[in-house]
RORO-338418 format. One record per residue: residue number from 0; residue in one letter; y, z, x of N, C-alpha, C, CB in turn. Coordinates in steps of 0.001 Angstrom, whole numbers, plus 500000, padded with zeros to 6 digits. Each point is the difference from the previous one (the first is absolute). Glycine has a CB too. Example, Ala and Ser with C-alpha at 12.3 -4.5 7.8 and 13.67 -1.06 7.14 Angstrom:
BEGIN
+-----+------+--------+--------+--------+--------+--------+--------+--------+--------+--------+--------+--------+--------+
| seq | type |   n.yy |   n.zz |   n.xx |  ca.yy |  ca.zz |  ca.xx |   c.yy |   c.zz |   c.xx |  cb.yy |  cb.zz |  cb.xx |
+-----+------+--------+--------+--------+--------+--------+--------+--------+--------+--------+--------+--------+--------+
|   0 |    a | 494310 | 507800 | 513190 | 501190 | 500000 | 499110 | 501200 | 500000 | 500900 | 498827 | 501246 | 498108 |
|   1 |    s | 502223 | 498034 | 501542 | 501190 | 500060 | 500820 | 501090 | 500730 | 499230 | 499372 | 497855 | 501184 |
+-----+------+--------+--------+--------+--------+--------+--------+--------+--------+--------+--------+--------+--------+
***
This chain:
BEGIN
+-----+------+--------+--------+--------+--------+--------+--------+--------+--------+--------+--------+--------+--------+
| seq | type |   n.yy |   n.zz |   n.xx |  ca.yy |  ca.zz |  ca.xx |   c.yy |   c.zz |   c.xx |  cb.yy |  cb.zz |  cb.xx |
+-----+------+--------+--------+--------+--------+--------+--------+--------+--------+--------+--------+--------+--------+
|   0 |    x | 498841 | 500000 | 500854 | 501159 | 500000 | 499146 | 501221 | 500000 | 500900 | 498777 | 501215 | 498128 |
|   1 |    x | 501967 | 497914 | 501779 | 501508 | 499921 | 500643 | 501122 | 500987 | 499470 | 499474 | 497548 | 500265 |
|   2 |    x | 500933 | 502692 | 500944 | 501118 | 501370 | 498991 | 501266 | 499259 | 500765 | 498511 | 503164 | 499743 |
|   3 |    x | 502577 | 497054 | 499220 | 501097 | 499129 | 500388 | 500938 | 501384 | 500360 | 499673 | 497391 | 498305 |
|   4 |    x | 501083 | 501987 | 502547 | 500941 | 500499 | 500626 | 501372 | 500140 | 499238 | 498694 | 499148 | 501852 |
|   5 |    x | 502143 | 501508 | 498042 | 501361 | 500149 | 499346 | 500855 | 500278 | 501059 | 499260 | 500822 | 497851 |
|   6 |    x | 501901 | 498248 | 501651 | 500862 | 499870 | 501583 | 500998 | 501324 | 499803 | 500158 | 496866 | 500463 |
|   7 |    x | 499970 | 503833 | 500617 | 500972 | 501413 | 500084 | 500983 | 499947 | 498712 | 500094 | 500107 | 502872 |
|   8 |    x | 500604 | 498670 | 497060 | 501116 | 499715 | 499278 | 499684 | 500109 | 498549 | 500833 | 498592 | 501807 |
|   9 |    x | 498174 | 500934 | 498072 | 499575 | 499998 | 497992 | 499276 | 501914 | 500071 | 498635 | 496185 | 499223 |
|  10 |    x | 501218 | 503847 | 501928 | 499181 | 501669 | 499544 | 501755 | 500936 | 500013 | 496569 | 499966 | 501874 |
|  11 |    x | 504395 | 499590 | 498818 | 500873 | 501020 | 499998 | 500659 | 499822 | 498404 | 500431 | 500041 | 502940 |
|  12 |    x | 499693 | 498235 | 496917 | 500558 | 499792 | 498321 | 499768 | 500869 | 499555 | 499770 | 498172 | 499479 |
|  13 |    x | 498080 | 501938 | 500417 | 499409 | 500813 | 498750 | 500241 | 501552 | 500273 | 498034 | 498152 | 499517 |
|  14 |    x | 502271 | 502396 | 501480 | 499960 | 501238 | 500098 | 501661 | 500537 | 499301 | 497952 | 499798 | 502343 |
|  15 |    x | 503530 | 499157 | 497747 | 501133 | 499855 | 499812 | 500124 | 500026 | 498260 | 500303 | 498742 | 502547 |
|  16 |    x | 498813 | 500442 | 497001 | 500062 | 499996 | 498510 | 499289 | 501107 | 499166 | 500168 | 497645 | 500400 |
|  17 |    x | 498397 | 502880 | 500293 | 499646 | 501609 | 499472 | 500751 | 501143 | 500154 | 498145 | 499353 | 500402 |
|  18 |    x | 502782 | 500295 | 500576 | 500737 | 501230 | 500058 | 501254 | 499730 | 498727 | 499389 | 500525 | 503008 |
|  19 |    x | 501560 | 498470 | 497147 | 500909 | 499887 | 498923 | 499244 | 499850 | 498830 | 501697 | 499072 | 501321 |
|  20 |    x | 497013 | 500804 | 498552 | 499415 | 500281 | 498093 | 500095 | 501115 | 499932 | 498294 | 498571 | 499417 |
|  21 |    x | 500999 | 502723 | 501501 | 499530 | 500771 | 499870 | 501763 | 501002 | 499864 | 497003 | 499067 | 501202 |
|  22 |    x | 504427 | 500600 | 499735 | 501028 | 500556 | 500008 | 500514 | 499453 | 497953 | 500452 | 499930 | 503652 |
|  23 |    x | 499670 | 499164 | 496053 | 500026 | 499814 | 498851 | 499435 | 500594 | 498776 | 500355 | 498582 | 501285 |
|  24 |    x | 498201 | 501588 | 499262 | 499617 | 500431 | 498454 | 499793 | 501270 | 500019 | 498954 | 498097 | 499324 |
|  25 |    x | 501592 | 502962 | 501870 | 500452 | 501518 | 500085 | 501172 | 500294 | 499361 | 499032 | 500183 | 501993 |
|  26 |    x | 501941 | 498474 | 498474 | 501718 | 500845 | 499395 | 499493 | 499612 | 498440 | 502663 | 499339 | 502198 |
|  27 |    x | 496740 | 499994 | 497363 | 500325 | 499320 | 498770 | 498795 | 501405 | 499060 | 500661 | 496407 | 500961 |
|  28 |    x | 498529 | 503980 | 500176 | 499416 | 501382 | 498728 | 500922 | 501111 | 500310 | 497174 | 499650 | 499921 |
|  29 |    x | 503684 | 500295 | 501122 | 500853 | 501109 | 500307 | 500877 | 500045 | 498976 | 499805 | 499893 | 502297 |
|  30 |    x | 501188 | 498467 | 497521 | 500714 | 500364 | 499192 | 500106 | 500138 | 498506 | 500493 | 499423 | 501808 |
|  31 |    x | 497775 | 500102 | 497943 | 499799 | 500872 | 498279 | 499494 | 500785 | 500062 | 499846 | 498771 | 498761 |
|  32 |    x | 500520 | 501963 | 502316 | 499517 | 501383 | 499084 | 501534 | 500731 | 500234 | 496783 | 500412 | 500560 |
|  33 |    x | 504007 | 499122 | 499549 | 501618 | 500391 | 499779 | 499927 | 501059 | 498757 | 501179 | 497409 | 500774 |
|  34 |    x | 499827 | 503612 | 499656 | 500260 | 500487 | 498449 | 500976 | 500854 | 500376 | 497767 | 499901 | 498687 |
|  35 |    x | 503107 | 500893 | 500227 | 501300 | 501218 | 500586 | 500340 | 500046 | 498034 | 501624 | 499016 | 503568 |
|  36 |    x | 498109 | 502361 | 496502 | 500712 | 500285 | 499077 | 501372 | 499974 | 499410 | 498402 | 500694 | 500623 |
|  37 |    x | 501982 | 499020 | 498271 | 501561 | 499336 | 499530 | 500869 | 501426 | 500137 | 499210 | 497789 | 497890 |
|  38 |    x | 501660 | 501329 | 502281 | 501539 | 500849 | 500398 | 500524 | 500405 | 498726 | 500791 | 498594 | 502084 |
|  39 |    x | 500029 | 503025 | 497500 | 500324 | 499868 | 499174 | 501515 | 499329 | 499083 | 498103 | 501514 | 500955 |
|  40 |    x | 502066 | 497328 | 500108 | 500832 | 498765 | 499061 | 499262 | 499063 | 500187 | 502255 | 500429 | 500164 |
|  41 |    x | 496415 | 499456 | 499640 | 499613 | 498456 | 500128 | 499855 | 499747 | 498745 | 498857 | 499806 | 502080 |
|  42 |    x | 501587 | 498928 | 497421 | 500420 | 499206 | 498330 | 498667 | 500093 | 499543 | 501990 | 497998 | 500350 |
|  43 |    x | 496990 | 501372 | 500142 | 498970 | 499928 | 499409 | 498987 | 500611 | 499890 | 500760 | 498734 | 500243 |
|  44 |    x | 498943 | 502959 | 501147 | 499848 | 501259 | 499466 | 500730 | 500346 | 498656 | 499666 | 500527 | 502334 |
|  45 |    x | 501416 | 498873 | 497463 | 500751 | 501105 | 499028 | 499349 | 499271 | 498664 | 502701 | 500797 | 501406 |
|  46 |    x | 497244 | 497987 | 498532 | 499587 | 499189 | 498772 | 498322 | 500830 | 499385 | 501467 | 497206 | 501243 |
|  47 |    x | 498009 | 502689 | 499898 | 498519 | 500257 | 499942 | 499813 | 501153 | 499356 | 499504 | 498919 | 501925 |
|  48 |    x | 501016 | 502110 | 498274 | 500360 | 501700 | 499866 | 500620 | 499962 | 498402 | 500837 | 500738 | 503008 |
|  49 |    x | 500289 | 498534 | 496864 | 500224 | 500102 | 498587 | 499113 | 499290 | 498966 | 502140 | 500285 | 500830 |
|  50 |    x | 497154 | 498500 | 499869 | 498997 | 499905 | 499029 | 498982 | 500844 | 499419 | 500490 | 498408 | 500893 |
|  51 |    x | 499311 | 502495 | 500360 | 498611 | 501167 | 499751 | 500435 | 501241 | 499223 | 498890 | 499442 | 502357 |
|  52 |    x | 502705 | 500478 | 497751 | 500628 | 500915 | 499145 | 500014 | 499249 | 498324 | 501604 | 501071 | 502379 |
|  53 |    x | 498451 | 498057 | 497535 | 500184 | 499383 | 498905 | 498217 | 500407 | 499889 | 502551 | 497872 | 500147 |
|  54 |    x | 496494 | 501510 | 500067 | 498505 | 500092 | 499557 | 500024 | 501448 | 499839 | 498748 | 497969 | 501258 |
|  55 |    x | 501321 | 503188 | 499592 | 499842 | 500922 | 499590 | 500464 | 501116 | 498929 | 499505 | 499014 | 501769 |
|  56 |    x | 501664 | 500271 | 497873 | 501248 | 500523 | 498466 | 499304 | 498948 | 499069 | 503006 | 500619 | 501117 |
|  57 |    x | 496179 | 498629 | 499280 | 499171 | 498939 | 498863 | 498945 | 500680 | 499235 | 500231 | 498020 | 501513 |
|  58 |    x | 499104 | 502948 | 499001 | 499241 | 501424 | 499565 | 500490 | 500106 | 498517 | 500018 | 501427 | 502491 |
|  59 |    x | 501351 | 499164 | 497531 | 500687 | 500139 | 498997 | 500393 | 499709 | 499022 | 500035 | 500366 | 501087 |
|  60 |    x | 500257 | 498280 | 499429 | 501009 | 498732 | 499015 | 499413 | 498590 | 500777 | 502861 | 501572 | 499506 |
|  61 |    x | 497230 | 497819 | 498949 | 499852 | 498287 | 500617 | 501429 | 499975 | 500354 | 498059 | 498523 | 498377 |
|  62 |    x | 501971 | 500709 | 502940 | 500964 | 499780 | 500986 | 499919 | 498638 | 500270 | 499924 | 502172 | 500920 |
|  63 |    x | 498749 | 497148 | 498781 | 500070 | 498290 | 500337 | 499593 | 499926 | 501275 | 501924 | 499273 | 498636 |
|  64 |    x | 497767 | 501504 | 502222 | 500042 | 499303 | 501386 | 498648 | 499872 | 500741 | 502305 | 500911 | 500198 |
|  65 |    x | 497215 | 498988 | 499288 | 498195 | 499511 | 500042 | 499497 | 498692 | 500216 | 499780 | 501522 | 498460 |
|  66 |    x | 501147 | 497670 | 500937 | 499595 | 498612 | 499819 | 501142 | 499541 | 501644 | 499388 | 499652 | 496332 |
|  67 |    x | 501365 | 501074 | 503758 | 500828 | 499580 | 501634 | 499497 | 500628 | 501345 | 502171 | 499921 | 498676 |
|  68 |    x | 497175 | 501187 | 500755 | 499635 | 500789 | 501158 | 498714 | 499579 | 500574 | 501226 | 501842 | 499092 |
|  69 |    x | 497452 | 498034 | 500199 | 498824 | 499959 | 500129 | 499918 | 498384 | 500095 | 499338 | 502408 | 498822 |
|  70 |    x | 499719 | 496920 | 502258 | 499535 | 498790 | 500505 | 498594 | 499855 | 499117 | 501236 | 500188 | 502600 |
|  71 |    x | 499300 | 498640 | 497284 | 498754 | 499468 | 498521 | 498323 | 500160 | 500589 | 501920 | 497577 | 498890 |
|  72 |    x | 498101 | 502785 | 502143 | 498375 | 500345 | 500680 | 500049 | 501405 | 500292 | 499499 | 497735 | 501277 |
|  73 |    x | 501215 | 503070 | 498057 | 500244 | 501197 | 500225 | 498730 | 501018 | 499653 | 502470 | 499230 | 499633 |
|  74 |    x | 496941 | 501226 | 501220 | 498971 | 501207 | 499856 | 500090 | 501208 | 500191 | 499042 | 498717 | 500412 |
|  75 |    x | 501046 | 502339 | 498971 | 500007 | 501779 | 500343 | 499066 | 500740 | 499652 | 501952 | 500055 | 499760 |
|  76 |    x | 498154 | 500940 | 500400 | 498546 | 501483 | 500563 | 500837 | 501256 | 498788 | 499344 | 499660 | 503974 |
|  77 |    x | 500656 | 500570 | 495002 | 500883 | 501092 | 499573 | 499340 | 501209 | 500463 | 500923 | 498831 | 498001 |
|  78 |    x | 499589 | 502145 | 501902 | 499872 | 500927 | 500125 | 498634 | 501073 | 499940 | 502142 | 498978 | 499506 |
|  79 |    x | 497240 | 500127 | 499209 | 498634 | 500602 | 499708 | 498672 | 498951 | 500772 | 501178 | 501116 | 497344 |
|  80 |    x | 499594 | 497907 | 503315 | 499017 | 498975 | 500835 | 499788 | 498902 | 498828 | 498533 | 501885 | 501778 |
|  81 |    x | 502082 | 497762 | 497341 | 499855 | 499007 | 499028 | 500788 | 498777 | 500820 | 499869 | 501698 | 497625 |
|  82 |    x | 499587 | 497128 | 502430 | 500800 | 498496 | 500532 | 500793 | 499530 | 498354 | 497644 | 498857 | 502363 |
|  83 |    x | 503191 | 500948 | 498194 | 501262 | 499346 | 498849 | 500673 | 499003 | 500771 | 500643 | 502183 | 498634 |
|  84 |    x | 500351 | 496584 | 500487 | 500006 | 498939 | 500291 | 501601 | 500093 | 499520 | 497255 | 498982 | 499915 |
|  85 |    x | 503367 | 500084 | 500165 | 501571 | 499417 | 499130 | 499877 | 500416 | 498846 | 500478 | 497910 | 500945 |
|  86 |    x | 498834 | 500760 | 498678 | 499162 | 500095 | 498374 | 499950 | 501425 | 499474 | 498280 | 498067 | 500580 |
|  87 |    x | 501090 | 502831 | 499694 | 499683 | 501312 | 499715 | 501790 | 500808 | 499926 | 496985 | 499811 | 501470 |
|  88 |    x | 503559 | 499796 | 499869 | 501528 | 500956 | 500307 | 500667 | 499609 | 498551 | 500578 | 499735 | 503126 |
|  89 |    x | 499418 | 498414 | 496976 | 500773 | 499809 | 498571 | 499703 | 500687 | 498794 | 500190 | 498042 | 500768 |
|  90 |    x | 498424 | 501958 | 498887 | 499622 | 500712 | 498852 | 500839 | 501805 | 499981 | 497294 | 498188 | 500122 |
|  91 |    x | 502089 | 502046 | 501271 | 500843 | 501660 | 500029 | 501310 | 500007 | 499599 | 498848 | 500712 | 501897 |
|  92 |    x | 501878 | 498477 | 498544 | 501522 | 499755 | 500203 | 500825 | 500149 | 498282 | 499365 | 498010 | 502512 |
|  93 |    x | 499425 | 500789 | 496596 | 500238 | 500205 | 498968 | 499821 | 501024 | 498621 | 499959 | 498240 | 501376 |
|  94 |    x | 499435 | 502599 | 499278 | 498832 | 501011 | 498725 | 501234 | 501059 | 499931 | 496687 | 499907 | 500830 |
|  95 |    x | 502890 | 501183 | 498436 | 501015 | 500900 | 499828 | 499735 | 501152 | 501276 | 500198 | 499465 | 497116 |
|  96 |    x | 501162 | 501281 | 503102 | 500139 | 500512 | 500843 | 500369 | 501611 | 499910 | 500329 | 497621 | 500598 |
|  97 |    x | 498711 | 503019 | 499823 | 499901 | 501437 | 499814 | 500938 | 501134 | 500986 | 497551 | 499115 | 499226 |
|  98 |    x | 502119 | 500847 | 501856 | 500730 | 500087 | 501442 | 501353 | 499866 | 499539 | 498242 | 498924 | 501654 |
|  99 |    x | 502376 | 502024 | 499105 | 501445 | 500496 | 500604 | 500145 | 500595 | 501336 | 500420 | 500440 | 497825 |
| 100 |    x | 501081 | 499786 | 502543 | 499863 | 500331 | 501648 | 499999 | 499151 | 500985 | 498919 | 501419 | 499351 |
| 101 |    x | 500303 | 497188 | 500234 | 499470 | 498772 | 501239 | 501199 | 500298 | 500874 | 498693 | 497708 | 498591 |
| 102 |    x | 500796 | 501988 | 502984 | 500533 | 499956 | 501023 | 499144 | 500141 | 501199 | 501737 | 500641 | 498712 |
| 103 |    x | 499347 | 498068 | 502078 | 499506 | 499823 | 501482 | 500655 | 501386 | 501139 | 500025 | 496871 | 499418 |
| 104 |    x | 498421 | 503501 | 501104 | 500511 | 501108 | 500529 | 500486 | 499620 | 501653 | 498357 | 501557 | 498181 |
| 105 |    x | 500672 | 497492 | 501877 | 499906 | 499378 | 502026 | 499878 | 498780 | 500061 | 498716 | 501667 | 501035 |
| 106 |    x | 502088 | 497437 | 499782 | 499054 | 498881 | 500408 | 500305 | 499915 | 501247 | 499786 | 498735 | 498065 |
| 107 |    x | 499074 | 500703 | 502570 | 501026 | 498995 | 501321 | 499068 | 498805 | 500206 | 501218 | 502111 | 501693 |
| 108 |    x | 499816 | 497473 | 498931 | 499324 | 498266 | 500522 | 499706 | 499584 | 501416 | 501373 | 499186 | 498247 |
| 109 |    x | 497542 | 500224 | 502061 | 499513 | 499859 | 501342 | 499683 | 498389 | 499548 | 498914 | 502778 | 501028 |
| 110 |    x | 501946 | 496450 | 500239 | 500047 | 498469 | 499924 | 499068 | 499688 | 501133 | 502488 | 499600 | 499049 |
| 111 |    x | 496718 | 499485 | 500666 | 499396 | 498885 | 500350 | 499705 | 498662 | 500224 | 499984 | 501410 | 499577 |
| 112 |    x | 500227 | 497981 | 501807 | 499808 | 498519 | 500344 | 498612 | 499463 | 500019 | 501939 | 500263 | 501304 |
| 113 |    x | 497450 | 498968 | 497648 | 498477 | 499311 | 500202 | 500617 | 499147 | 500523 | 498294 | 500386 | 498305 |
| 114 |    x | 502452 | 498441 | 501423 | 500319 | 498714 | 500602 | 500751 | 499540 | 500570 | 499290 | 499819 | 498986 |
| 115 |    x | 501730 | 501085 | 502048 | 500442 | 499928 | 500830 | 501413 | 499288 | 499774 | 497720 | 500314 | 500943 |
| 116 |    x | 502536 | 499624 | 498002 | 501367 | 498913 | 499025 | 500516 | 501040 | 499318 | 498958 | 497529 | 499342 |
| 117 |    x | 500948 | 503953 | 501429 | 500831 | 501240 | 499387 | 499204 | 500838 | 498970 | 502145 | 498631 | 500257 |
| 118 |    x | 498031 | 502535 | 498947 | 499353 | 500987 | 499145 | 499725 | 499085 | 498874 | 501161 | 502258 | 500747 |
| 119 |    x | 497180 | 498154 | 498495 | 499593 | 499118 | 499223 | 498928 | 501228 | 499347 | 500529 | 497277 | 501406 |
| 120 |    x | 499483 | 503562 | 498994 | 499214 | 501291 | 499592 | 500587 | 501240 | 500002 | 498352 | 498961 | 500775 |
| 121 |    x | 502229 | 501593 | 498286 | 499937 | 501578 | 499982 | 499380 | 501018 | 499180 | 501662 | 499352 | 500720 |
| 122 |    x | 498115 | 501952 | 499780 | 499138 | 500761 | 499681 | 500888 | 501272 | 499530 | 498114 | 498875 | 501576 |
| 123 |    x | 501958 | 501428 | 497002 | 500807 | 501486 | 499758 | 498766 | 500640 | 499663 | 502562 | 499526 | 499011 |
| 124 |    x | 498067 | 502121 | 501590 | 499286 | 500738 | 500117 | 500823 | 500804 | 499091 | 498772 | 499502 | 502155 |
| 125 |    x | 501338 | 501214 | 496530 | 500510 | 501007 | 499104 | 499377 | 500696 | 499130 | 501396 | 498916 | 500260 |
| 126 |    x | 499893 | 501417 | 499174 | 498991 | 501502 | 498580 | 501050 | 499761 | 498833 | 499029 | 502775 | 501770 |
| 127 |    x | 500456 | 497953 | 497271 | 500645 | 500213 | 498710 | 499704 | 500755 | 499310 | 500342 | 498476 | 500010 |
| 128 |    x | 499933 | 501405 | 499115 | 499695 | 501316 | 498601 | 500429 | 499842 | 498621 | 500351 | 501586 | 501631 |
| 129 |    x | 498758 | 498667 | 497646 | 500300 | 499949 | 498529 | 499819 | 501323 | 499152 | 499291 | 497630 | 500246 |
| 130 |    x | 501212 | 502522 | 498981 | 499603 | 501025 | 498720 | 499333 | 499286 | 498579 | 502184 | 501514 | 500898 |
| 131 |    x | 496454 | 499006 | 499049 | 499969 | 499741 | 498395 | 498975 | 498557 | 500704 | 503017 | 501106 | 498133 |
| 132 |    x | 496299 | 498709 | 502919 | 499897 | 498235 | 500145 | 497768 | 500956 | 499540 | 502989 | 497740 | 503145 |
| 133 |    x | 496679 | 503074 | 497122 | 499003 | 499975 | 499194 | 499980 | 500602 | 498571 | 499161 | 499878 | 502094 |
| 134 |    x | 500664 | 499415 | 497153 | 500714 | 500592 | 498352 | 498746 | 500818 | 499759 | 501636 | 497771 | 498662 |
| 135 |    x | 497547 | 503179 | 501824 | 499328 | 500714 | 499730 | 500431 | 501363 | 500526 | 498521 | 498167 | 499750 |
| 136 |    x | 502820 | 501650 | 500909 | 500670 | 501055 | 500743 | 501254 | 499495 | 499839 | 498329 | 500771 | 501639 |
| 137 |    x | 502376 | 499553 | 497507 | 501278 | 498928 | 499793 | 500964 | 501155 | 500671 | 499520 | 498229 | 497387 |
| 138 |    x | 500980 | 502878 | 502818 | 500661 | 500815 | 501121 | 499236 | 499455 | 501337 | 500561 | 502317 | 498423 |
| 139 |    x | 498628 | 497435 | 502175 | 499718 | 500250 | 501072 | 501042 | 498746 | 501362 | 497253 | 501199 | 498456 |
| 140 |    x | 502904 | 499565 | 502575 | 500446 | 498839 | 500297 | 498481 | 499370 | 501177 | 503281 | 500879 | 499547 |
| 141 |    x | 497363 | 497906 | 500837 | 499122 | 499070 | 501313 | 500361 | 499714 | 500087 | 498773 | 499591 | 500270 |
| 142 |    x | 500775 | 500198 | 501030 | 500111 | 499620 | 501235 | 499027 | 499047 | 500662 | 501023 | 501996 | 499959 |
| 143 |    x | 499748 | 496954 | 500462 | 499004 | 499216 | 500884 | 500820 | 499374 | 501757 | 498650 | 499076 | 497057 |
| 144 |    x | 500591 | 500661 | 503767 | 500248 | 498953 | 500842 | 499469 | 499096 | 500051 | 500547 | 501065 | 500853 |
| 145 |    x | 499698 | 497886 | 499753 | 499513 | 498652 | 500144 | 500505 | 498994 | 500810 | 499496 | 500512 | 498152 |
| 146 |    x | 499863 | 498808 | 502695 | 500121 | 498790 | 500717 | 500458 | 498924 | 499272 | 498402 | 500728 | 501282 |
| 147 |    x | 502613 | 497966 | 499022 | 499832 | 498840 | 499138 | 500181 | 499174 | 501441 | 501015 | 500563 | 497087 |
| 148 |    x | 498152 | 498363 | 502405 | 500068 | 498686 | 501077 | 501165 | 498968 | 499393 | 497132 | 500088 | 500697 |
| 149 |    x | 504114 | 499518 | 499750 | 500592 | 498847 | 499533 | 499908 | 499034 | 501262 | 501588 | 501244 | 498187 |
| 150 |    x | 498362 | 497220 | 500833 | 499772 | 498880 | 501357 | 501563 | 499095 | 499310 | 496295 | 499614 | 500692 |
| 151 |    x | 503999 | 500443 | 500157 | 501075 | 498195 | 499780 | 499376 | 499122 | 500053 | 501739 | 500281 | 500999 |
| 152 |    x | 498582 | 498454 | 497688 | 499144 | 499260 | 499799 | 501173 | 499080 | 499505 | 497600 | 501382 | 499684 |
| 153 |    x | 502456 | 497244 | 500636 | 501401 | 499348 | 499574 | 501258 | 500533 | 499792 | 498646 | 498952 | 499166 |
| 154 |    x | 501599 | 501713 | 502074 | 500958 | 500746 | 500249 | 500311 | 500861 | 498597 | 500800 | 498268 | 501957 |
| 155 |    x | 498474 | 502529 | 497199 | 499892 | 501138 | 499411 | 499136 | 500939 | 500264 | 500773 | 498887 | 498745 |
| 156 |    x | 499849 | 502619 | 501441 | 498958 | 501455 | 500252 | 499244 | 500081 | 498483 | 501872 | 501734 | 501887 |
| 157 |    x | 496927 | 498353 | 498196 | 499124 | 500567 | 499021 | 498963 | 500969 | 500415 | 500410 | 498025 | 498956 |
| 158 |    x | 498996 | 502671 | 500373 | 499218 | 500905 | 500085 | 498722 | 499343 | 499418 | 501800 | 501854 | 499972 |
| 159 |    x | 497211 | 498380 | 500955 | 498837 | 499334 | 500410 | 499136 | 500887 | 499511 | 500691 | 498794 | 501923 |
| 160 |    x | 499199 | 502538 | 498123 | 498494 | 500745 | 500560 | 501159 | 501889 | 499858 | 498037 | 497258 | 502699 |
| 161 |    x | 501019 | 502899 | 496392 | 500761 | 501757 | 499915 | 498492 | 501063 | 500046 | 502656 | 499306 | 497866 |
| 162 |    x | 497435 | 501943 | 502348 | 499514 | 500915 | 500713 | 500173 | 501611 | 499426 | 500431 | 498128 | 501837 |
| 163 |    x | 499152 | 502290 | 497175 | 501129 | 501076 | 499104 | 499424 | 500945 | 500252 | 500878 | 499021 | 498120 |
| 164 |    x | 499020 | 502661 | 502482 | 499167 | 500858 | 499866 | 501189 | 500992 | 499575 | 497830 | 499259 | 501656 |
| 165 |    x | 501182 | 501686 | 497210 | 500304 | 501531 | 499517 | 500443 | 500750 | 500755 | 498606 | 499971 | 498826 |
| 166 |    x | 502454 | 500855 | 501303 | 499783 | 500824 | 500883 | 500591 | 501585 | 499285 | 500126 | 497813 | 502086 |
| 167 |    x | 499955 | 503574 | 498916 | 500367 | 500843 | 498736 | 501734 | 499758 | 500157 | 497637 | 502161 | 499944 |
| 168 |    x | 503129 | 498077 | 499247 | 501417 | 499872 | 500067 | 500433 | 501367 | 501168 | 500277 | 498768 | 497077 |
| 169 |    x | 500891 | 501396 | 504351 | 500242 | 500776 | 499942 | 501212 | 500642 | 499503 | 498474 | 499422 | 501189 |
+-----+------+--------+--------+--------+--------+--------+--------+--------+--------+--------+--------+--------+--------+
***
C-alpha cells in the first residue's frame, strides 16, 4: 500500500484552519451564554414587570392582558402541578372573580443572548399574593412564586413557559 506524503505547507494550512474553527466555535458558545441582569431603568425590564403586575391584579379582575402577554405556544406548571395553556388563561381571565388584594410582590429580570443579535430570552424570577384566590378559604391569603420564560419573537416579548409554586405567605 502506498502512503502519500503531504507537503509541510498543506499540513500547516490544515493545522491553521482547526485552530480558527475550533477559536470560533468557543467565542460563539461563549457568547450565548451571555446574560446580566436588568438595570433598574431598563424600558423593557420595566414593560415586562408591569405586565406581570397586570397578570397578577388579573387574579382579581379581568384586566384583558392575557391575550398580549402569553405566546400562542404558551405552556405552564400551576401551582398544584396541573399543565395549562393560553386557551385555559383565556377561559380563567373570563369566569367570575372571587379574589381581592392581587398583587405583585417581586420580580426581577435576568437577560439573555441565544443568538448573538442581542437579548432574545428573559427569565423573571417573582412572587405575589392574593386574598380569597382559593374560594374554599375566601379570608385566606396566598402566596406564590414563580419563574416565567419570555422569548422575543418578531421583535415582541411574550411569555413562553411559566413555573408557579405555593408558598407560605410571610
Amino acid at each position: 500500500m502506498r502512503h502519500r506524503i503531504l507537503h509541510p505547507m498543506r499540513v500547516k494550512m490544515c493545522v491553521v484552519m482547526c485552530v480558527v474553527t475550533c477559536v470560533v466555535v468557543l467565542m460563539t458558545a461563549a457568547y450565548a451564554q451571555q446574560s446580566h441582569w436588568a438595570t433598574p431603568d431598563d424600558k423593557t425590564a420595566k414593560f415586562m414587570i408591569d405586565m406581570e403586575r397586570k397578570w397578577a391584579e388579573g387574579v382579581c379582575t379581568n384586566n384583558g392582558v392575557i391575550s398580549e402577554l402569553l405566546a400562542d405556544d404558551f405552556q405552564g406548571t400551576s401551582t398544584g402541578g396541573e399543565r395549562y395553556n393560553k386557551a385555559d388563561e383565556l377561559r380563567d381571565e373570563k369566569s367570575s372573580h372571587s379574589a381581592h388584594g392581587c398583587a405583585l410582590d417581586d420580580a426581577r429580570v435576568r437577560f439573555f443572548s441565544s443568538s448573538g443579535q442581542g437579548e432574545d430570552v428573559a427569565i423573571i424570577y417573582g412572587s405575589e399574593h392574593a386574598i380569597g384566590k382559593d374560594k374554599t378559604h375566601p379570608d385566606a391569603k396566598q402566596c406564590q412564586v414563580w419563574t416565567d420564560t419570555w422569548l422575543k419573537r418578531d421583535g415582541k416579548w411574550r411569555i413562553a413557559a411559566a413555573q408557579d409554586n405555593k408558598v407560605d405567605c410571610k
